[in-house]
Phi, psi and omega in degrees: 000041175301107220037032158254126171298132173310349150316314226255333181305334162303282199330309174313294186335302219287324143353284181294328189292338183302293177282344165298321199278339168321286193317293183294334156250013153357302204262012159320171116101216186277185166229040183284001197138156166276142181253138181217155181218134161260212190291323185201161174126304192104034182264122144225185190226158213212099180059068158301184166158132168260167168267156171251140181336141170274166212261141168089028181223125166293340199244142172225173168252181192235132166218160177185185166232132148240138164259172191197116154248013173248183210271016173243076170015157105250158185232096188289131184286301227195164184205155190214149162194140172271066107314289230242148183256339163251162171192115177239134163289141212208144160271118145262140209224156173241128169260195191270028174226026155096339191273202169247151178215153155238165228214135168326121151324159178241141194290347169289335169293354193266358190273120198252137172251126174341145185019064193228108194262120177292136173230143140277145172193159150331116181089354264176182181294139173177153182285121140279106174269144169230146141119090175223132182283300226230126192283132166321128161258160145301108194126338176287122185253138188209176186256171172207147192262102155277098194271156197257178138302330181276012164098008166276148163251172188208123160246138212221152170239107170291143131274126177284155177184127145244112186271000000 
């Protein structure tokens, strides 16, 4: 707890215990995606999910909800999986003749504001893995990192479905 007020120390408990008990029963509940929390930041993930490849194709998306319960902005930078040999943030955006394209996200889009929820989603914000070796089925799990700016990480387990 190092340049943390002794005030501030309950909350860190209550915290951890808060993602240890998320971590545990993680694997509760619906199956609708992995709930994964990491160690600190007040970060977590929600409904992880992939599409499964389409046939002749490498690429699929990444989707999830991050929430930030904690009392600071953060910006997810970056999401890594060894599935995918690229994983880029992507925007879809229409453009004026309507069609939809994506596009780099821009990092204020990429911004969980304290008690603030992020979403990927389909038409939306979402990880593009390209470079995927072995194709996503429906039903397939895999893992993926999603690192922040303030240096935290969150590792989440996708399930592919198609939704």
């Amino acid at each position: 707890m190092t340049g943390t007020g002794f005030a501030e120390a309950p909350r860190m408990v209550l915290g951890s215990l808060v993602g240890a008990l998320v971590l545990t029963l993680g694997g509760c509940g619906d199956e609708s995606g992995g709930t994964e929390s990491s160690a600190g930041g007040g970060l977590t993930l929600d409904d992880v999910w992939a599409r499964p490849t389409p046939p002749d194709s490498d690429r699929t998306a990444i989707y999830a909800i991050i929430d930030n319960q904690g009392d600071e902005a953060d910006r997810l930078t970056s999401v890594s999986s060894d599935r995918c040999t690229v994983a880029e943030l992507h925007a879809t955006v229409v453009d004026d003749t309507g069609v939809a394209r994506m596009r780099p996200a821009e990092d204020s889009a990429l911004t969980v504001e304290p008690d603030r929820r992020l979403q990927l989603e389909p038409g939306g914000l979402h990880v593009m893995c390209m470079g995927v070796a072995e194709p996503l089925a429906e039903g397939d799990t895999f893992a993926a990192t999603f690192t922040f700016e303030s240096g935290s990480t969150v590792e989440a387990t996708a399930t592919t479905e198609q939704r």
